[in-house]
C-alpha positions as CSV (number, residue, x, y, z in Angstrom):
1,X,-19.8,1.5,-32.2
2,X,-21.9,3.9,-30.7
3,X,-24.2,3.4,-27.3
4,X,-26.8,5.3,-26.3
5,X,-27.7,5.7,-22.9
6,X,-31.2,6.8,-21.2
7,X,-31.3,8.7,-17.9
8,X,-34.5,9.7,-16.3
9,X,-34.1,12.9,-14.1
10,X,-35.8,12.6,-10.9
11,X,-39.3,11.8,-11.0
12,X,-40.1,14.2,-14.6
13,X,-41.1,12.1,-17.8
14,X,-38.3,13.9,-19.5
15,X,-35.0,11.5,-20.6
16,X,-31.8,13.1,-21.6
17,X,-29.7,11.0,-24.2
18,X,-25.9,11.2,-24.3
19,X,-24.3,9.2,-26.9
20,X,-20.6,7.5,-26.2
21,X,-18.8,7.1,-29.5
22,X,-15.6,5.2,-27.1
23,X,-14.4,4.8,-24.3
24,X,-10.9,3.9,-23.6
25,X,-9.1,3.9,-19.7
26,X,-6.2,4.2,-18.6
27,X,-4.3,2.9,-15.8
28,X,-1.5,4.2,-14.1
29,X,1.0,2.2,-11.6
30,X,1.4,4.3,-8.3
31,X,4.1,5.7,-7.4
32,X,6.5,4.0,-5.6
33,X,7.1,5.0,-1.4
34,X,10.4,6.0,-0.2
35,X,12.4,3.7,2.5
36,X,11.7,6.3,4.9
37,X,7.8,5.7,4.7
38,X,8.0,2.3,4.6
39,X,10.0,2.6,7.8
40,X,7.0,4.7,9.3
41,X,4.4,2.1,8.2
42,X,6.4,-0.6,9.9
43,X,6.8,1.8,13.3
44,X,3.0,2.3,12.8
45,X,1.7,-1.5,12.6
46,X,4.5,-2.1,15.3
47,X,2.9,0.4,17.7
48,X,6.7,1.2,18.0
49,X,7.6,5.1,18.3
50,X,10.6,6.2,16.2
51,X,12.7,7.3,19.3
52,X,12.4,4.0,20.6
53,X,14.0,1.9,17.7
54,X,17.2,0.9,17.7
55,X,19.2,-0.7,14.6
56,X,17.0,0.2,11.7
57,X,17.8,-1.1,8.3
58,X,15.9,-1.0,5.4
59,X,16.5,-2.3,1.6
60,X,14.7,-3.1,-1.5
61,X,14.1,-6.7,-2.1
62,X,11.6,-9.3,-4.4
63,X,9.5,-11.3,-2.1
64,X,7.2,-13.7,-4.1
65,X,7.3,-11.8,-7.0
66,X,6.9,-8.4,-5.9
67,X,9.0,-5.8,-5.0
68,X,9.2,-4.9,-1.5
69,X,11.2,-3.3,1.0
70,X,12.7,-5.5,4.5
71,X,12.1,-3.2,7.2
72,X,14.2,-4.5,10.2
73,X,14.6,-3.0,13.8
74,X,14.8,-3.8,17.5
75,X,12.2,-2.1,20.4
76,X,12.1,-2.8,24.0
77,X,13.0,-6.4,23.8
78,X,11.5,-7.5,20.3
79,X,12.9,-7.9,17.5
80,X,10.8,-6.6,13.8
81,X,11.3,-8.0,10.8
82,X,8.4,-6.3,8.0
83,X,8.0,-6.0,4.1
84,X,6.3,-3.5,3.2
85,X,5.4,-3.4,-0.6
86,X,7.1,-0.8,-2.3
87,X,4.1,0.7,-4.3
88,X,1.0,-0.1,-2.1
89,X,2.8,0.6,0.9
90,X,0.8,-2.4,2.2
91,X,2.2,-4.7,5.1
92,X,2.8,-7.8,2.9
93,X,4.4,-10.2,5.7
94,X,5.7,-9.5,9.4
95,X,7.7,-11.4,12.0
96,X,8.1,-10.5,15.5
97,X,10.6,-12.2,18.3
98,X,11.5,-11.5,21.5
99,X,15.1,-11.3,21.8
100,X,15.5,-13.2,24.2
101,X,13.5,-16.3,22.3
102,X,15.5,-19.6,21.6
């Protein structure tokens, strides 16, 4: 099926036509971020610097479906629990403690 479209070009009374025989798109899923960047994304909403981390894990995990990685560290006197989706890089759930909570 063809469409033709009509474009008026700035303020003249001429048209140009431009004829679209298809159109077809194509999505592509992102590539996925590495632990290490999901590690700096948790640091970063944390406000945490690197140096000042101690006990880092991180590991791949499914969280309501999607997969994530569990970002898990201790700063100052809090502890950081984060999952960070692994191909958004988005902040999908956080939990902070103090350590020294009951």
């Amino acid at each position: 099926m063809k469409n033709k479209f009509f474009a008026m070009i700035t303020g003249t009374a001429m048209a140009v036509a431009v004829t679209v025989s298809s159109l077809s798109m194509t999505t592509f899923a992102a590539a996925p971020i590495s632990a290490q960047q999901a590690q700096q994304i948790a640091y970063r909403d944390a406000g945490v610097n690197a140096m000042n981390v101690t006990y880092p894990s991180v590991k791949k995990d499914f969280e309501n479906g999607r997969q994530v990685y569990e970002v898990k560290f201790y700063a100052g006197s809090f502890e950081y629990d984060y999952d960070i989706d692994v191909y958004s890089g988005t902040v999908v759930d956080r939990d902070i403690d103090g350590i020294f909570d009951d």
